[in-house]
The first five atom37 places (N, CA, C, CB, O) and aatype in JSON, in Angstrom:
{
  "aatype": [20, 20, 20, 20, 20, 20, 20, 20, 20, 20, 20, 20, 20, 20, 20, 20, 20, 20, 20, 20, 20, 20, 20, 20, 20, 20, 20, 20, 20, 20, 20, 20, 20, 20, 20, 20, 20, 20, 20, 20, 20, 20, 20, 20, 20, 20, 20, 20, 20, 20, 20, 20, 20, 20, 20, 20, 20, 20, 20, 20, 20, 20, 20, 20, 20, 20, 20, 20, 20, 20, 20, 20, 20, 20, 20, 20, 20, 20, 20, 20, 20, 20, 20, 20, 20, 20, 20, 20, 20, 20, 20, 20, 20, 20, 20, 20, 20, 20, 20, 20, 20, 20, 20, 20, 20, 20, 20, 20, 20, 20, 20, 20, 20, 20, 20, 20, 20, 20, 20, 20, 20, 20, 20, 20, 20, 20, 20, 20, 20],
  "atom_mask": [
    [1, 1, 1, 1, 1],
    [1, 1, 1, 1, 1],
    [1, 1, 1, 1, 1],
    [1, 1, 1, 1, 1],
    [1, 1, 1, 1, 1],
    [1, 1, 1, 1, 1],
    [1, 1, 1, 1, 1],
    [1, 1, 1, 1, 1],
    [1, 1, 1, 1, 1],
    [1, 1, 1, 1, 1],
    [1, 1, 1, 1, 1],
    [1, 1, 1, 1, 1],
    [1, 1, 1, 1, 1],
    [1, 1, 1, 1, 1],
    [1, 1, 1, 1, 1],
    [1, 1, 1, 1, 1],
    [1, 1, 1, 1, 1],
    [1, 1, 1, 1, 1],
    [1, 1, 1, 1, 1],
    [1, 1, 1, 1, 1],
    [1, 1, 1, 1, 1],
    [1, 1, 1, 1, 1],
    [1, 1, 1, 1, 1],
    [1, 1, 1, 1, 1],
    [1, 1, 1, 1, 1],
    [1, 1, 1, 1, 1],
    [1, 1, 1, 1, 1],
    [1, 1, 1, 1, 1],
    [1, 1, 1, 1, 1],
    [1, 1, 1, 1, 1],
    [1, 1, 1, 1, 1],
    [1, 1, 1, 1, 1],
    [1, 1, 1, 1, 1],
    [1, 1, 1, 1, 1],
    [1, 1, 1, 1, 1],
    [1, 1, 1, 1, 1],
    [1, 1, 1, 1, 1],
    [1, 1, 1, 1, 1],
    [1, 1, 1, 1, 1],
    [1, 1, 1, 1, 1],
    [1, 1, 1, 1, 1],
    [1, 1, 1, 1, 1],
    [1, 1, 1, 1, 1],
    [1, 1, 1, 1, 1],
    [1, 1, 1, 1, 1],
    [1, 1, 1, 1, 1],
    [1, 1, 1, 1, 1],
    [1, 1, 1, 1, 1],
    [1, 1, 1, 1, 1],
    [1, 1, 1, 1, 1],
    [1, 1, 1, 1, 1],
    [1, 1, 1, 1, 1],
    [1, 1, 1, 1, 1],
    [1, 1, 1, 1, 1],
    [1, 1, 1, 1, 1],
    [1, 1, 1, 1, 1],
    [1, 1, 1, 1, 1],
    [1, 1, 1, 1, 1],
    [1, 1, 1, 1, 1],
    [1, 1, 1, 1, 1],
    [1, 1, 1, 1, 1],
    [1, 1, 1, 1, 1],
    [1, 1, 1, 1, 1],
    [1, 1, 1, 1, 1],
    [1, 1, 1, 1, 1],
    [1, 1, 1, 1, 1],
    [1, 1, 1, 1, 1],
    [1, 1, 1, 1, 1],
    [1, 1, 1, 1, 1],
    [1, 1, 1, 1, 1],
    [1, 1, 1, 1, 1],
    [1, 1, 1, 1, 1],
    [1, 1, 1, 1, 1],
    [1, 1, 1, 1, 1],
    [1, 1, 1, 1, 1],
    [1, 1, 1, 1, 1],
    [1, 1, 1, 1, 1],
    [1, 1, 1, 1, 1],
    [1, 1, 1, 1, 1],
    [1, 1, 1, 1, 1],
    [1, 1, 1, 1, 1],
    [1, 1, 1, 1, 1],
    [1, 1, 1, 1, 1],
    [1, 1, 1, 1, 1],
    [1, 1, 1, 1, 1],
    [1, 1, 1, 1, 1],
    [1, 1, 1, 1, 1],
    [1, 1, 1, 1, 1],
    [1, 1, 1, 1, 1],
    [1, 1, 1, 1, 1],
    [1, 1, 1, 1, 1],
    [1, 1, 1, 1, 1],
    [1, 1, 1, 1, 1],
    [1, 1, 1, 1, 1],
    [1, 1, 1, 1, 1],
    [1, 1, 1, 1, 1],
    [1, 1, 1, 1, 1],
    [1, 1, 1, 1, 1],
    [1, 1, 1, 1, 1],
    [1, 1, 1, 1, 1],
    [1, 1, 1, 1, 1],
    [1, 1, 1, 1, 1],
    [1, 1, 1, 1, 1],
    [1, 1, 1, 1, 1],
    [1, 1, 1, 1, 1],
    [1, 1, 1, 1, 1],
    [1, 1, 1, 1, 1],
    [1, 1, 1, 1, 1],
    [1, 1, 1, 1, 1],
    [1, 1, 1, 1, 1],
    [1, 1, 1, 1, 1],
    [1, 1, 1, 1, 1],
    [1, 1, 1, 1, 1],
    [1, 1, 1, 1, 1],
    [1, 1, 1, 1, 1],
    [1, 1, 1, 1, 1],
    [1, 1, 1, 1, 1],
    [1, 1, 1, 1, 1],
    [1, 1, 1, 1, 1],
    [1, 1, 1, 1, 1],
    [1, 1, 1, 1, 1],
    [1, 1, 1, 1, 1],
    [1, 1, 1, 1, 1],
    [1, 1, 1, 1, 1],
    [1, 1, 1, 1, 1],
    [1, 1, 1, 1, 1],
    [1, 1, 1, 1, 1],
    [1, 1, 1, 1, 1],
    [1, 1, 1, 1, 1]
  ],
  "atom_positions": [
    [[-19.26, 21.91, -13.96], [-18.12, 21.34, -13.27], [-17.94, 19.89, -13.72], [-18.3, 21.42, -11.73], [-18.91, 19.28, -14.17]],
    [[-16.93, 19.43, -13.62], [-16.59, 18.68, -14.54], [-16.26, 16.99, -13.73], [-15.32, 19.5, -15.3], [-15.17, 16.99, -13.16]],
    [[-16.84, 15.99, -13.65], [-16.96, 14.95, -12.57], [-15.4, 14.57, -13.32], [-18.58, 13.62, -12.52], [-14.93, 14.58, -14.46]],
    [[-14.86, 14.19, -11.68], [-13.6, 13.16, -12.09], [-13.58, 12.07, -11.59], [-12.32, 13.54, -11.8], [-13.75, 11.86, -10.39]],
    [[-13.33, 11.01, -12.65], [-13.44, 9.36, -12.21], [-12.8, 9.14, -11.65], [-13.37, 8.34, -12.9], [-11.69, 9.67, -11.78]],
    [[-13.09, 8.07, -10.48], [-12.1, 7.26, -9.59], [-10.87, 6.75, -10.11], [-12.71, 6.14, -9.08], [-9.87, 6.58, -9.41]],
    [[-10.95, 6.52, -11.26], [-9.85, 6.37, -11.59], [-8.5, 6.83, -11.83], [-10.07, 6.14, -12.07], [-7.4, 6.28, -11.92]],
    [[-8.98, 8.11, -11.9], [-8.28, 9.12, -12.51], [-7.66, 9.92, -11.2], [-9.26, 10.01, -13.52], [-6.48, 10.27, -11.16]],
    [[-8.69, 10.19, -10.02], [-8.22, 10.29, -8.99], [-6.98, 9.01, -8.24], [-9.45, 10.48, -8.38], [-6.01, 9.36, -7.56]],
    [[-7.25, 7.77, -8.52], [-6.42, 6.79, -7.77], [-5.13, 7.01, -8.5], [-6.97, 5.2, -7.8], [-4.12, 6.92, -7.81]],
    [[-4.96, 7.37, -10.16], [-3.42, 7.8, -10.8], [-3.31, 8.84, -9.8], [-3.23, 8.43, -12.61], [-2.77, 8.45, -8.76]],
    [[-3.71, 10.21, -9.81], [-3.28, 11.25, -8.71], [-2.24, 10.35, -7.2], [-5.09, 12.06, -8.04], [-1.09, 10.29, -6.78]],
    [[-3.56, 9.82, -6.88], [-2.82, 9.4, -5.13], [-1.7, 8.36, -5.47], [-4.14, 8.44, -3.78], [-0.72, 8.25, -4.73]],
    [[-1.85, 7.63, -6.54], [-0.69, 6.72, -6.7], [0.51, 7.75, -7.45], [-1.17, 5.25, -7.71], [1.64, 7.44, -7.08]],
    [[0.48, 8.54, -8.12], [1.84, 9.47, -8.5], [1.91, 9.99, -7.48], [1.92, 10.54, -9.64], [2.96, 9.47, -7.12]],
    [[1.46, 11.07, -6.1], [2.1, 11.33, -5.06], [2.23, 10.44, -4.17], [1.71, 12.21, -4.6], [2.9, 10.74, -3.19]],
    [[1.58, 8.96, -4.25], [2.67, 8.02, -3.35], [4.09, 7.63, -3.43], [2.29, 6.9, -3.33], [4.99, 7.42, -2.61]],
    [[3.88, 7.62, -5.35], [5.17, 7.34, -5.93], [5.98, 8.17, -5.5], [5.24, 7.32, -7.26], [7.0, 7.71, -4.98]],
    [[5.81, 9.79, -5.57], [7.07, 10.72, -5.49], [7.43, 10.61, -4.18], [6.87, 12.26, -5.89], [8.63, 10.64, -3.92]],
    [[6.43, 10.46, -3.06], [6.57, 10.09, -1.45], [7.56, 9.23, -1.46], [5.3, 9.4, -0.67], [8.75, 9.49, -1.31]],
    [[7.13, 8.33, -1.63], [8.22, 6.91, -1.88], [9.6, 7.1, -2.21], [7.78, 5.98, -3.11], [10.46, 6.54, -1.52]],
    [[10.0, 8.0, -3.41], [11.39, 8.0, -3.64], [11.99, 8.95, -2.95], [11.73, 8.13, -4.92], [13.19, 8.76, -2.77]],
    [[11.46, 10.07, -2.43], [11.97, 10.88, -1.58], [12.19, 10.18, -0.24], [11.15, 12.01, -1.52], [13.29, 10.32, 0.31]],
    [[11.17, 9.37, 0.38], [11.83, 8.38, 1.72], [12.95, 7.68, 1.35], [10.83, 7.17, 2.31], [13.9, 7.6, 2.13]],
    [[12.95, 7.28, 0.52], [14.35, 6.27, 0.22], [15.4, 6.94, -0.54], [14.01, 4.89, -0.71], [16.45, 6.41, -0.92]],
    [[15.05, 8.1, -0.73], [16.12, 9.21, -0.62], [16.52, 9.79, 0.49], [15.84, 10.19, -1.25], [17.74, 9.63, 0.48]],
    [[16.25, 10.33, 1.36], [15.95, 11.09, 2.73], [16.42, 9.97, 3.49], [14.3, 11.62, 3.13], [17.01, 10.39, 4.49]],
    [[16.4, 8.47, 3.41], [16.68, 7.78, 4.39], [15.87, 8.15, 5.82], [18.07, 7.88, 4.43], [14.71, 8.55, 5.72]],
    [[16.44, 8.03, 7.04], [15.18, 8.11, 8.58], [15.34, 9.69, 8.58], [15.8, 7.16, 10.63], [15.54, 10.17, 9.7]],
    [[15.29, 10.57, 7.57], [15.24, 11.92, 8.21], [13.81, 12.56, 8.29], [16.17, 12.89, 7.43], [13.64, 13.73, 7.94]],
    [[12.86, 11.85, 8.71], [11.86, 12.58, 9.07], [10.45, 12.18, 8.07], [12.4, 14.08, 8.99], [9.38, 12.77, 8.11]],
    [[10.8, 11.01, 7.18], [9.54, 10.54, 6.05], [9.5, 9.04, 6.33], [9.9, 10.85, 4.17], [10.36, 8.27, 5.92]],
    [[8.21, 8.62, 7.22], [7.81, 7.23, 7.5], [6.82, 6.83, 6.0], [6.84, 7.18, 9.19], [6.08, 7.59, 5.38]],
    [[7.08, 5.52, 5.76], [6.25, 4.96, 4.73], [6.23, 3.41, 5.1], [6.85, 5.28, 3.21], [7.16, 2.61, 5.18]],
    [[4.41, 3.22, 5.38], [4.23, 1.79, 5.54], [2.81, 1.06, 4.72], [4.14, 1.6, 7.18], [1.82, 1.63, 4.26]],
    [[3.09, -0.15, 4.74], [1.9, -0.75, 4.57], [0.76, -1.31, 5.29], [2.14, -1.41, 4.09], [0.79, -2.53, 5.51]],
    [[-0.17, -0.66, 5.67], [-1.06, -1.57, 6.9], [-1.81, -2.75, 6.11], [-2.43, -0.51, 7.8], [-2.63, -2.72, 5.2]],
    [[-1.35, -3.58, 6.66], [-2.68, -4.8, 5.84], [-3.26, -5.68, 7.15], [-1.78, -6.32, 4.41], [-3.99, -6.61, 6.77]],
    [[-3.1, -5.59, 8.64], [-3.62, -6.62, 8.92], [-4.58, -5.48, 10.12], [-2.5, -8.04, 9.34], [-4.42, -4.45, 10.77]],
    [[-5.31, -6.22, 9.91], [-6.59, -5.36, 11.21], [-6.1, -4.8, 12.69], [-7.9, -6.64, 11.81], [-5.28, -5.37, 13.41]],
    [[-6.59, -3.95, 12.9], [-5.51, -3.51, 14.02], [-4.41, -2.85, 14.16], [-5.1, -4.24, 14.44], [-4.22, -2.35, 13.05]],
    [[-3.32, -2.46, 15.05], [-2.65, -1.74, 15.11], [-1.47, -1.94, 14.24], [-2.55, -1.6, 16.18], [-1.02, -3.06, 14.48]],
    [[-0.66, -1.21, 13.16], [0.7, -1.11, 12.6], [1.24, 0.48, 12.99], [0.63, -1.43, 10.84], [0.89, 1.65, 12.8]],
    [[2.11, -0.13, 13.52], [3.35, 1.01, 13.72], [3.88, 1.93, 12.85], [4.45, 0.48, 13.98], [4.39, 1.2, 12.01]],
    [[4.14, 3.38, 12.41], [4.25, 3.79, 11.75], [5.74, 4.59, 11.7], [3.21, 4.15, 11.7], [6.63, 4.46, 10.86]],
    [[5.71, 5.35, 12.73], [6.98, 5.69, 13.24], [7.55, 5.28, 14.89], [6.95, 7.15, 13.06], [6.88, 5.57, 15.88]],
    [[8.39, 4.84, 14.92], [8.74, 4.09, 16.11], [10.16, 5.53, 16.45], [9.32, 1.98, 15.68], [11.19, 6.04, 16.01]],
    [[9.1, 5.58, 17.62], [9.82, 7.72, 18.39], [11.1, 7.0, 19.02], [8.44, 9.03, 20.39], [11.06, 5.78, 19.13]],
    [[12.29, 7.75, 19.45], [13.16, 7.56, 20.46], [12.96, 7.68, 21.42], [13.94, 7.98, 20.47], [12.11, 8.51, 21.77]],
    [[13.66, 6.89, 22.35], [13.31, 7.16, 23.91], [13.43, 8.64, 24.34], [14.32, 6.32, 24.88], [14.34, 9.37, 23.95]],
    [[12.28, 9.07, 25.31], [13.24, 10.51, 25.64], [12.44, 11.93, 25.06], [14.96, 10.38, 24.67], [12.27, 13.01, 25.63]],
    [[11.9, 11.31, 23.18], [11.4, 12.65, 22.65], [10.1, 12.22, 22.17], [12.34, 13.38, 21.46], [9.49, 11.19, 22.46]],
    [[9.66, 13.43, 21.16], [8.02, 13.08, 21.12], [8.11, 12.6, 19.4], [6.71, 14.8, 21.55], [9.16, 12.07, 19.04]],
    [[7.55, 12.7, 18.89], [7.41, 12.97, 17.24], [5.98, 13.92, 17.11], [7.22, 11.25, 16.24], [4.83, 13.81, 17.54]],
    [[6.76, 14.96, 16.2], [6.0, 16.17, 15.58], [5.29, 15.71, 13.61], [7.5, 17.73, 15.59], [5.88, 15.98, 12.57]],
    [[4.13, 15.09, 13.72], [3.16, 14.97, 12.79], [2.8, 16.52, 11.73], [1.89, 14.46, 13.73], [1.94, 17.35, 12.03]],
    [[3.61, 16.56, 10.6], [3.24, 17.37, 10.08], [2.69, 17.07, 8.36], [4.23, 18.19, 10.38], [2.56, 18.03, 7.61]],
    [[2.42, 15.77, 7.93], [2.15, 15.49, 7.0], [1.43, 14.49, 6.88], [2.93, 15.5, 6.5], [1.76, 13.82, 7.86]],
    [[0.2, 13.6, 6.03], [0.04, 12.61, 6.47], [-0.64, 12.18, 5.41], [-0.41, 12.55, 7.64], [-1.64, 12.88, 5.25]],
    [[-0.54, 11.25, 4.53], [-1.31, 10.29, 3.71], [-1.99, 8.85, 3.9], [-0.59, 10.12, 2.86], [-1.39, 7.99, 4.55]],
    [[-3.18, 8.6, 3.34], [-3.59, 7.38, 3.43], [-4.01, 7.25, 2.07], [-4.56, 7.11, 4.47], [-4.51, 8.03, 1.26]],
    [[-3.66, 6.03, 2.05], [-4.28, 5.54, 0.77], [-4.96, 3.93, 0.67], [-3.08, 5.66, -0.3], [-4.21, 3.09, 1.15]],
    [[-6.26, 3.4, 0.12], [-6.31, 2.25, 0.24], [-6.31, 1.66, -0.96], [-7.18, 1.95, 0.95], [-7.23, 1.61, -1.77]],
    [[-5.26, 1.23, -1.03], [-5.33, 0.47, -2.33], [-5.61, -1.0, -2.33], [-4.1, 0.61, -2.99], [-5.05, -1.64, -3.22]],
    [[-6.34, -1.6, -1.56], [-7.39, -2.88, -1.86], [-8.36, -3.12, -1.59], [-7.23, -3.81, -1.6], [-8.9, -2.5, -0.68]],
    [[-8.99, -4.11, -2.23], [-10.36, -3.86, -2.86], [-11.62, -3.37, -1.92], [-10.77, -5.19, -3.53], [-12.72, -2.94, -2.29]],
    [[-11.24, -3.53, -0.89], [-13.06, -3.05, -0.06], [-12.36, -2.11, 0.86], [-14.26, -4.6, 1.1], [-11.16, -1.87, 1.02]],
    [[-13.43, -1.62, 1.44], [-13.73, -0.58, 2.46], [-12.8, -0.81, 3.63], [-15.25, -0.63, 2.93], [-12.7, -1.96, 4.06]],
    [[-12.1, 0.17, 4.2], [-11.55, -0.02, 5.5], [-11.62, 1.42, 6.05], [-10.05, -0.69, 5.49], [-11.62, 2.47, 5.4]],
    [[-11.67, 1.22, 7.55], [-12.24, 2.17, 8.47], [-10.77, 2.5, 8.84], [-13.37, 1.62, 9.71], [-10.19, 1.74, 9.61]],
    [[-10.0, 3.83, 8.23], [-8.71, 4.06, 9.02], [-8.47, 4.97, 10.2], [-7.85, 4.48, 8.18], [-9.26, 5.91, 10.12]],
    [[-7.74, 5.07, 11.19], [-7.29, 6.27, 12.09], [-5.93, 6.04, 12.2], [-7.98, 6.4, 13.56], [-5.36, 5.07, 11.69]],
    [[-5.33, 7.02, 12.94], [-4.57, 7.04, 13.48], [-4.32, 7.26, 14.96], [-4.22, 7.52, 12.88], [-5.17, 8.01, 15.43]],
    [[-3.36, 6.82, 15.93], [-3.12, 6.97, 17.31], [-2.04, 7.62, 17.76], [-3.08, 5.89, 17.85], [-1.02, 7.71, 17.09]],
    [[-2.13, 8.0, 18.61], [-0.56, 8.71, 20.06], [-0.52, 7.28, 20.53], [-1.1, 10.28, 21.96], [-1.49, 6.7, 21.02]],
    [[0.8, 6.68, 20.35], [0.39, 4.98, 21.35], [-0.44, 4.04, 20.73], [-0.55, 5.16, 22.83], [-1.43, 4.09, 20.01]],
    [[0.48, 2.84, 21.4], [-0.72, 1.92, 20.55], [-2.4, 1.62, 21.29], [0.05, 0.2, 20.36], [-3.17, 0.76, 20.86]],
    [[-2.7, 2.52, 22.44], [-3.96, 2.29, 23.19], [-4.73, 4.08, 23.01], [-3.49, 1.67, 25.13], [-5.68, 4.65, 23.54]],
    [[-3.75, 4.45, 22.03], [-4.58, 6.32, 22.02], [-5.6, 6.32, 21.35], [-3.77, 7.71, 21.26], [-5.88, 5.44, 20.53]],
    [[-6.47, 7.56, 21.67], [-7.61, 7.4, 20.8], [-7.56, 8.07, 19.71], [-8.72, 7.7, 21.33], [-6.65, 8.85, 19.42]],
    [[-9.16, 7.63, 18.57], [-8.51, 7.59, 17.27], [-8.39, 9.2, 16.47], [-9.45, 6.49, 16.35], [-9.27, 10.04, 16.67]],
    [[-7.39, 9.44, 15.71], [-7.7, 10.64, 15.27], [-7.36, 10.25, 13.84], [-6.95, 11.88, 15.96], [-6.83, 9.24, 13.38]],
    [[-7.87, 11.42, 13.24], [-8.21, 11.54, 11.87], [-8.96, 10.65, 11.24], [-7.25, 11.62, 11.2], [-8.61, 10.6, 10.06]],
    [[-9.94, 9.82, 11.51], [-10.47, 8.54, 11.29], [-11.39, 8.69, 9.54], [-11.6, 8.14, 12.85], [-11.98, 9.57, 8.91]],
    [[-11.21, 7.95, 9.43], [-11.82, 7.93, 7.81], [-12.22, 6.47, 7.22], [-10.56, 8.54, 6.69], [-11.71, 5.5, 7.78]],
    [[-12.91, 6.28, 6.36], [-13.65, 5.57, 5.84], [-13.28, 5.74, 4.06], [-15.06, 5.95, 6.42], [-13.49, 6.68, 3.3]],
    [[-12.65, 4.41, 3.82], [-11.59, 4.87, 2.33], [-12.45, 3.57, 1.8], [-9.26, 4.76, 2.35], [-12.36, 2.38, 2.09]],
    [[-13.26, 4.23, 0.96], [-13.29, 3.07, -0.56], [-12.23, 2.04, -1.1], [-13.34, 3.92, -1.86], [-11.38, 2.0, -0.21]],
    [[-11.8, 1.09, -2.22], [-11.05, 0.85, -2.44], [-10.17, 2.12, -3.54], [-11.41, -0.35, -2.65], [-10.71, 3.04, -4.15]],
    [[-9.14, 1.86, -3.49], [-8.49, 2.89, -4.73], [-8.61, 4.28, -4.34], [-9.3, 2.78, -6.24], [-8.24, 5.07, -5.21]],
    [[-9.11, 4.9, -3.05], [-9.42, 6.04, -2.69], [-8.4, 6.48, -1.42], [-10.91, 6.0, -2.42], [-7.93, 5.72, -0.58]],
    [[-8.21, 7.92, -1.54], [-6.93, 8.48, -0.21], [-7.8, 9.72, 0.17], [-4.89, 9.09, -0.86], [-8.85, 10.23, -0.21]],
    [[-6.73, 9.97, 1.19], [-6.62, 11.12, 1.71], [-5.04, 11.79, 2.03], [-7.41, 10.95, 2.85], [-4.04, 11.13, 2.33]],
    [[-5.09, 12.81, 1.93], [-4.05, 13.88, 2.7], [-4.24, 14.9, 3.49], [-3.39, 14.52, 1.97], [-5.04, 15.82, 3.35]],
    [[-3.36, 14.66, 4.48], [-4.05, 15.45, 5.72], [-2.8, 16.59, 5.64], [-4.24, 14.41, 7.51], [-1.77, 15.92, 5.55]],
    [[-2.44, 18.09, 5.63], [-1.25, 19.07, 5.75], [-1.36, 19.34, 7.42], [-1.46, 20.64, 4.66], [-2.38, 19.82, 7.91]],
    [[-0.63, 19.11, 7.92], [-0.94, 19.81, 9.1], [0.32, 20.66, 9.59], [-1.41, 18.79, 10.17], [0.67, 20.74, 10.77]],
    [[0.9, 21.24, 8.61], [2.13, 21.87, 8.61], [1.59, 23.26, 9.32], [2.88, 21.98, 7.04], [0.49, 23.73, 9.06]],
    [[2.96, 24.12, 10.66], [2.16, 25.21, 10.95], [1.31, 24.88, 12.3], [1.27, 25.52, 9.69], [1.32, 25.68, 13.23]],
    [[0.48, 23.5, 12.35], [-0.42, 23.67, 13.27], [0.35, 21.99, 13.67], [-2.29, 24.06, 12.76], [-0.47, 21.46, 14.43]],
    [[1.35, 21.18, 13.49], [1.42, 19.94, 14.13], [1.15, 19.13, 14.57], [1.63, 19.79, 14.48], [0.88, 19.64, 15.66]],
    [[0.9, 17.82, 14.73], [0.1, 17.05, 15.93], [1.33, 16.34, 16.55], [-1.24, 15.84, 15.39], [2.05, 15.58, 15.9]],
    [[1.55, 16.67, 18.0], [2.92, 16.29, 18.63], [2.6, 15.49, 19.74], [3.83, 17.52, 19.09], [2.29, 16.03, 20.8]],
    [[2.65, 13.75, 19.58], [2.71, 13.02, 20.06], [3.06, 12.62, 21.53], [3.07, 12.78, 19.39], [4.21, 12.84, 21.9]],
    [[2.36, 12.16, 22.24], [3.17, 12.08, 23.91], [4.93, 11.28, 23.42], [1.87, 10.5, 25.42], [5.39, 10.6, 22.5]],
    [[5.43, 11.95, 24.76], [6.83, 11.56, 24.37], [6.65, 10.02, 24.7], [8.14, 12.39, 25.27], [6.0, 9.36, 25.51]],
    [[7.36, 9.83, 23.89], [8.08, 8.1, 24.13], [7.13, 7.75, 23.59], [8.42, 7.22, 25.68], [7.28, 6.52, 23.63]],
    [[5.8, 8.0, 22.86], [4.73, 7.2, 21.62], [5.0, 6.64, 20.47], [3.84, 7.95, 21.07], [5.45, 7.51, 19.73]],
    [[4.94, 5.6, 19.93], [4.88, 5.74, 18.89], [3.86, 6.0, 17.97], [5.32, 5.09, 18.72], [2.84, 6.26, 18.6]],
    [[3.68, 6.04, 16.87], [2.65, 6.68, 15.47], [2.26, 5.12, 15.46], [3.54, 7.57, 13.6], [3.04, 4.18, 15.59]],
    [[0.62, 5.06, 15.24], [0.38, 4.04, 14.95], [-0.71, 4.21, 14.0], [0.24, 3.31, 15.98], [-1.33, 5.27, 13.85]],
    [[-0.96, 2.78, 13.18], [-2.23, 3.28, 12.07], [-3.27, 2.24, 12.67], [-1.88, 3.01, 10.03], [-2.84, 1.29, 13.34]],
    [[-4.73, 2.41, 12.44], [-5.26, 1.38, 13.09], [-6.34, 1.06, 11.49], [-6.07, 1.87, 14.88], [-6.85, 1.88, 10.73]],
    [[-6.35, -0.56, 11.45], [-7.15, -0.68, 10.32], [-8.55, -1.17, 10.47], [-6.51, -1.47, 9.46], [-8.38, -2.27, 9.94]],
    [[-9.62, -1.17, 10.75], [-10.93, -1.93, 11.05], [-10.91, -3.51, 10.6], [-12.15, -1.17, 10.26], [-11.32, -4.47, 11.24]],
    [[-10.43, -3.47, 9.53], [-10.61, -4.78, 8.79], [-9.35, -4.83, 7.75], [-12.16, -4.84, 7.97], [-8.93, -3.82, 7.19]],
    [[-8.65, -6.49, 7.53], [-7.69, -6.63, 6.93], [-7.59, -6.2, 5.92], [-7.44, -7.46, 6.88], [-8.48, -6.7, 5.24]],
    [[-6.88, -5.38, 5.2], [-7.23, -4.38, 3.7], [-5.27, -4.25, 3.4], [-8.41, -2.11, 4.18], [-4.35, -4.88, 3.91]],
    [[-5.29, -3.29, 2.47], [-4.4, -3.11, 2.01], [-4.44, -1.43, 1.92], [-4.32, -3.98, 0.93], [-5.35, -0.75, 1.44]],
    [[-3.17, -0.97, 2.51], [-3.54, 0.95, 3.39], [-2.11, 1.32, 3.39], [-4.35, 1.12, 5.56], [-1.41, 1.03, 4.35]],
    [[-1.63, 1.96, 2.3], [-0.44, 3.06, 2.18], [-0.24, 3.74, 3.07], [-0.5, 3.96, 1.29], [-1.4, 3.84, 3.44]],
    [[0.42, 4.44, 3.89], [0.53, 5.04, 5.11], [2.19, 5.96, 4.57], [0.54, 3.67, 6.63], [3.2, 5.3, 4.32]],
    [[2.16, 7.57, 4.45], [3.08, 8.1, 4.43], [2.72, 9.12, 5.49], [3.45, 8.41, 3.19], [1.61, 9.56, 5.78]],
    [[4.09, 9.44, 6.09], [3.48, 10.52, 7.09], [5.06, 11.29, 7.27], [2.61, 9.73, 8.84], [6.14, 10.73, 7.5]],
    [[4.85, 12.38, 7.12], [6.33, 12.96, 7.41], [6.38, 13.87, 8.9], [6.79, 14.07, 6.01], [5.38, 14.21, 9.52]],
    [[7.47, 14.08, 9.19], [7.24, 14.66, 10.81], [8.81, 14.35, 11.46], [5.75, 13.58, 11.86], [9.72, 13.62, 11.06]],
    [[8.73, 15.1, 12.45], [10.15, 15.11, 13.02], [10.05, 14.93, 14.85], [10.95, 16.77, 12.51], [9.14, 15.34, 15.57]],
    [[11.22, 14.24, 15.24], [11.52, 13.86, 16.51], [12.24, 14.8, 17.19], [12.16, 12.71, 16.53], [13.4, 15.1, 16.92]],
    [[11.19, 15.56, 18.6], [11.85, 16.59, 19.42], [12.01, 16.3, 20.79], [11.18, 17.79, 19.36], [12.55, 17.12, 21.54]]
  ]
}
């Protein structure tokens, strides 16, 4: 089996950030959030309407600077953490959760939480019900 360099993996997560990317700014607010977390603590990811929930069916992280950061995600900015991970620099994840959803208390917003000030791609696609 054949080892693949970090490097080679970080082109991977950076060409499906890229294609992420132009499809949000194609798509405009129909359902594809894309942010940058850089400061410790809570960043907002999708900000729900009054009234409905948001349905989580896609979800990327990526850290693209240089050290270690401890990521999750929240329901709210006081929810507890889910999907939590521990990203090298230059290293992601993708989470599918298409089929099985993660559907937010109503009136929440999506939040990313960072351990320490870093630099953290955040795409997440999903829809408001």
């Amino acid at each position: 089996m054949s080892q693949i360099t970090w490097e080679r993996r970080h082109e991977a997560f950076k060409a499906i950030w890229e294609k992420l990317d132009a499809l949000a700014k194609a798509l405009g607010s129909s359902g594809i959030d894309c942010v940058q977390a850089t400061a410790a603590g809570n960043t907002t990811v999708h900000t729900t309407t009054s009234g409905k929930s948001f349905k989580v069916k896609f979800i990327m992280l990526f850290n693209s600077g240089a050290g270690s950061v401890t990521v999750y995600l929240r329901d709210g900015a006081s929810g507890a953490a889910k999907f939590q991970a521990t990203l090298t620099a230059n290293t992601g994840i993708t989470i599918n959760l298409l089929g099985c959803n993660w559907q937010l208390t109503q009136g929440n917003n999506l939040v990313v939480n960072l351990s320490v000030a870093g630099t953290v791609d955040v795409t997440v696609l999903g829809e408001e019900a």
